[in-house]
C-alpha positions in Angstrom: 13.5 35.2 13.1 11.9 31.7 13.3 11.9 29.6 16.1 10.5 25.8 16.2 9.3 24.7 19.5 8.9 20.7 20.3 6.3 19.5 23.2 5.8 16.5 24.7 7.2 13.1 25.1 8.1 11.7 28.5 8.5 8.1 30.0 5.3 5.7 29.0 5.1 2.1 29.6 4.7 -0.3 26.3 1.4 -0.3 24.6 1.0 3.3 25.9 0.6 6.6 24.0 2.1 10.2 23.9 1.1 12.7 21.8 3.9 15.3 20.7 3.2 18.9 19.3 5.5 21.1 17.2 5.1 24.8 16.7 7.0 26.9 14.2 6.8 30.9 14.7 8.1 34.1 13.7 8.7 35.8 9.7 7.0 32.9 8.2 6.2 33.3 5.0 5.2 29.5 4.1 5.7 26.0 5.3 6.5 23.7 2.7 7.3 20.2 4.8 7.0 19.9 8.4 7.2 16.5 10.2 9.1 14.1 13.0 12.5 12.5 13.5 14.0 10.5 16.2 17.2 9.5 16.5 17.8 6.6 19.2 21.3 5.9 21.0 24.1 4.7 18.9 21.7 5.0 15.4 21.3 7.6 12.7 18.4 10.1 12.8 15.5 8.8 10.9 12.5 10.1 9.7 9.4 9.1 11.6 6.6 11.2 9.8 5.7 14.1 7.6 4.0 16.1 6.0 5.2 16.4 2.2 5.6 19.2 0.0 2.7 18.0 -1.9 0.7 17.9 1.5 0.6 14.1 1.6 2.0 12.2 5.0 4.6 9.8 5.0 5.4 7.2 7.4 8.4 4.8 8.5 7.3 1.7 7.7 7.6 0.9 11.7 5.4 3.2 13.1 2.3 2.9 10.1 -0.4 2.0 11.5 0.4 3.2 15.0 1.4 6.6 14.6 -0.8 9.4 13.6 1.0 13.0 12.3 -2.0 15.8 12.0 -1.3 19.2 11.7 -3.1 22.8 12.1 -2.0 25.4 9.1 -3.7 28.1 11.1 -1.2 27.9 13.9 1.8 26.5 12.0 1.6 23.5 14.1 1.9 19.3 13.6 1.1 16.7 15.6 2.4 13.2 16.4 -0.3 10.9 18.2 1.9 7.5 19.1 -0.4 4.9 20.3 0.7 1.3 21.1 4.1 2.4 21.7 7.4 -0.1 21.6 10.4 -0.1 23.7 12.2 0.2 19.8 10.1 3.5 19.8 12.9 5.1 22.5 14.7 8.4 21.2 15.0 11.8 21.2 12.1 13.3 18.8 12.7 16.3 17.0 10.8 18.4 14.8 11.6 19.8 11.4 9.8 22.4 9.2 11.4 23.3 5.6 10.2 26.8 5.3 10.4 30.2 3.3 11.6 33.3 5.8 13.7 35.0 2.8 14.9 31.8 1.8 14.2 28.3 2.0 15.4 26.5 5.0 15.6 23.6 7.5 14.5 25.1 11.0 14.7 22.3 14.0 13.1 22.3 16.9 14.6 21.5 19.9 14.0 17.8 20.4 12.2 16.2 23.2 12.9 12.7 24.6 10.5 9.7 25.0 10.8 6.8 26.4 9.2 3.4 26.5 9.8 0.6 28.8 9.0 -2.8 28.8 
């Protein structure tokens, strides 16, 4: 059984930061892609940042430069630093890791919400 755990987010004002954590656990075999979505009210999920296949990161173009994903293999965990935070940055930010536990599969995590006001 795997189980992807989201922490973090909160209420910040603009130009503020959070920092989110993600944790994936259980019959892991390996972690191919692991990063961050958010999905704001009214809009489609989107991808925020990852971690590739190929190990690379990629970022929407709205939060490069701001937005920092990290990750630790060791404890099959990633990081999101957000500094300089919008009011456009409010969602609900969940985690994703595309993994092998007898097959390959998307595991979620839970989501956590974060909010920025102006």
């Amino acid at each position: 059984q795997v189980h992807v755990v989201n922490f973090g987010g909160g209420l910040v004002q603009a130009g503020g930061s959070l920092r989110l954590s993600c944790a994936a656990s259980g019959s892991i075999f390996t972690i191919n892609a692991m990063g961050w979505y958010r999905q704001a009210p009214g809009k489609q999920r989107e991808l925020v940042a990852e971690f590739t296949s190929g190990g690379s990161t990629n970022y929407a173009d709205s939060v490069k430069g701001r937005f920092t994903i990290s990750r630790d293999n060791a404890k099959n965990t990633v990081y999101l630093q957000m500094n300089s935070l919008k009011p456009e940055d409010t969602g609900r930010y969940s985690c994703k890791a595309h993994l092998w536990a007898g097959t390959w599969h998307d595991y979620w995590g839970q989501g956590t919400q974060v909010t920025v006001s102006s």
